[in-house]
C-alpha positions as CSV (number, residue, x, y, z in Angstrom):
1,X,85.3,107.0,96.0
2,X,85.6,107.9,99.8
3,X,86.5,111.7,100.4
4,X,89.1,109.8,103.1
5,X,92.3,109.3,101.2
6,X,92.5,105.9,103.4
7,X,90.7,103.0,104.5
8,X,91.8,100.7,107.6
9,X,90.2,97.5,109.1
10,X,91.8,96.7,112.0
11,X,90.6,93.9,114.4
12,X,92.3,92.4,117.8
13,X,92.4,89.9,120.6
14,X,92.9,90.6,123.8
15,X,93.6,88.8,126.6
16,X,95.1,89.0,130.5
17,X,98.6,87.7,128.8
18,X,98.8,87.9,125.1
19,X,97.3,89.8,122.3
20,X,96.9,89.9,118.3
21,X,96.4,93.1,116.4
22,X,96.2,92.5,112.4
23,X,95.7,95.5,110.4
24,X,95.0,96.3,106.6
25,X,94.8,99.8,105.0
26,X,93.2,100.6,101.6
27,X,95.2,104.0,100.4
28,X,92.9,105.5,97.4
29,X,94.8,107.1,94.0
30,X,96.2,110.5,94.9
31,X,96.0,113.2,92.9
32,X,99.6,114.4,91.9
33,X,98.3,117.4,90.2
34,X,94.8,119.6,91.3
35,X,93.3,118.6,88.0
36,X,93.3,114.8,88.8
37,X,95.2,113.6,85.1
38,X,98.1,112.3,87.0
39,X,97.8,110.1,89.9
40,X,100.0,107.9,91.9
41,X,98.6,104.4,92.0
42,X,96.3,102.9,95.5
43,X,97.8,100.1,97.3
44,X,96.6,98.2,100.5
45,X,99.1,97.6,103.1
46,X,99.2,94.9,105.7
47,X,100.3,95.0,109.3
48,X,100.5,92.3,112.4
49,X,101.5,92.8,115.8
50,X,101.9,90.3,118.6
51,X,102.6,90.5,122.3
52,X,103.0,88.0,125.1
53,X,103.8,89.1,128.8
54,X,105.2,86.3,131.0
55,X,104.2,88.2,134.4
56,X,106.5,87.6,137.4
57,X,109.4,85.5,136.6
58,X,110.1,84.4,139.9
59,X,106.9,81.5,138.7
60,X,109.6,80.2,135.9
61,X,112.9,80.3,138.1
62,X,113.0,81.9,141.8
63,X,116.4,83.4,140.6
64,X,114.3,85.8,138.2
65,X,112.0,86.7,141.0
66,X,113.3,90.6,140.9
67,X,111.5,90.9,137.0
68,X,108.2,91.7,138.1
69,X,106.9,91.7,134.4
70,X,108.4,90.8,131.4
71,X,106.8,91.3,128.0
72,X,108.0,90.2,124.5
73,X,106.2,91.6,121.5
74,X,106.8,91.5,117.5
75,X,105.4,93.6,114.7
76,X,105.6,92.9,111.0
77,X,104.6,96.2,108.7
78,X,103.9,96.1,104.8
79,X,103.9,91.9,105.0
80,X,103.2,91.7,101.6
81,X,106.3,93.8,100.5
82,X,104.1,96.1,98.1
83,X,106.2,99.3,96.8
84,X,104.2,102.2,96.8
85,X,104.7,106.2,97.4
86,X,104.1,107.2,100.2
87,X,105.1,110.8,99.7
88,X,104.2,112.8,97.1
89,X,104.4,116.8,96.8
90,X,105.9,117.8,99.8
91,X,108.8,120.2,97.9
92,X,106.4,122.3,95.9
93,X,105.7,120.5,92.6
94,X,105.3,122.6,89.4
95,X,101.8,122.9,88.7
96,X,102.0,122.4,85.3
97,X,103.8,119.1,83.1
98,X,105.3,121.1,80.7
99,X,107.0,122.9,83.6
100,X,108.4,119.5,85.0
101,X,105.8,118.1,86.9
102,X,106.6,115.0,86.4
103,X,110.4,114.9,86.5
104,X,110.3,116.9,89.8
105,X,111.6,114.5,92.4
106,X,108.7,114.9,94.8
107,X,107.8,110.9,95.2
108,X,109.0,109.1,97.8
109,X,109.0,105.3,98.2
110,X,107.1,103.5,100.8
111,X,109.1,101.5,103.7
112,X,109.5,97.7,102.6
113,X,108.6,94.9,104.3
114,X,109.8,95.1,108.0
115,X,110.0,93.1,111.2
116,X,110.8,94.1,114.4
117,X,110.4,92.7,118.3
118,X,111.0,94.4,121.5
119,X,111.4,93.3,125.2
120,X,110.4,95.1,128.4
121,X,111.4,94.4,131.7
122,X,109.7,96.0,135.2
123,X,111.8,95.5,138.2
């Protein structure tokens, strides 16, 4: 195992107009407790982004001439839907499971699948 808690390949084309960024990340087991007998499971996770910019719009329609650049793009984040914690810890677990270590409610889910675009305008 990696001393990294996390792996990522990442990849992308590029181009004057357009580009295509996939992404996958490998997160290891993490310890919940310093003694390593309970862990929260790895997961990968898989990412895409896409982005197109149409340039001057006055080439399309002479009416749109005052957008100078206009740019569309899309993401998609955890594509395959896995549910994982992504958290874990962060309000001061008991060290100890016969103290509660394992009822504390210190795990927090991962974000689901998503999708979301944006558009940009330069005038």
């Amino acid at each position: 195992m990696s001393n990294s808690p996390f792996a990522v390949s990442q990849t992308a084309y590029d181009d004057t107009k357009s580009s295509i960024r996939p992404e996958t990340a490998w997160i290891y087991a993490i310890g919940y407790r310093y003694t390593g007998d309970v862990k929260s499971p790895g997961y990968w996770l898989t990412n895409v982004g896409v982005q197109y910019s149409f340039g001057n719009m006055k080439q399309y329609n002479r009416y749109l001439g005052a957008i100078k650049n206009l740019t569309v793009a899309f993401n998609g984040s955890n594509l395959t839907n896995r549910r994982y914690i992504s958290t874990m810890g962060q309000n001061g677990n008991p060290a100890d499971i016969a103290s509660g270590a394992l009822t504390d409610q210190s795990m927090q889910i991962g974000a689901p699948r998503m999708f979301f675009g944006s558009v940009r305008a330069d005038f």
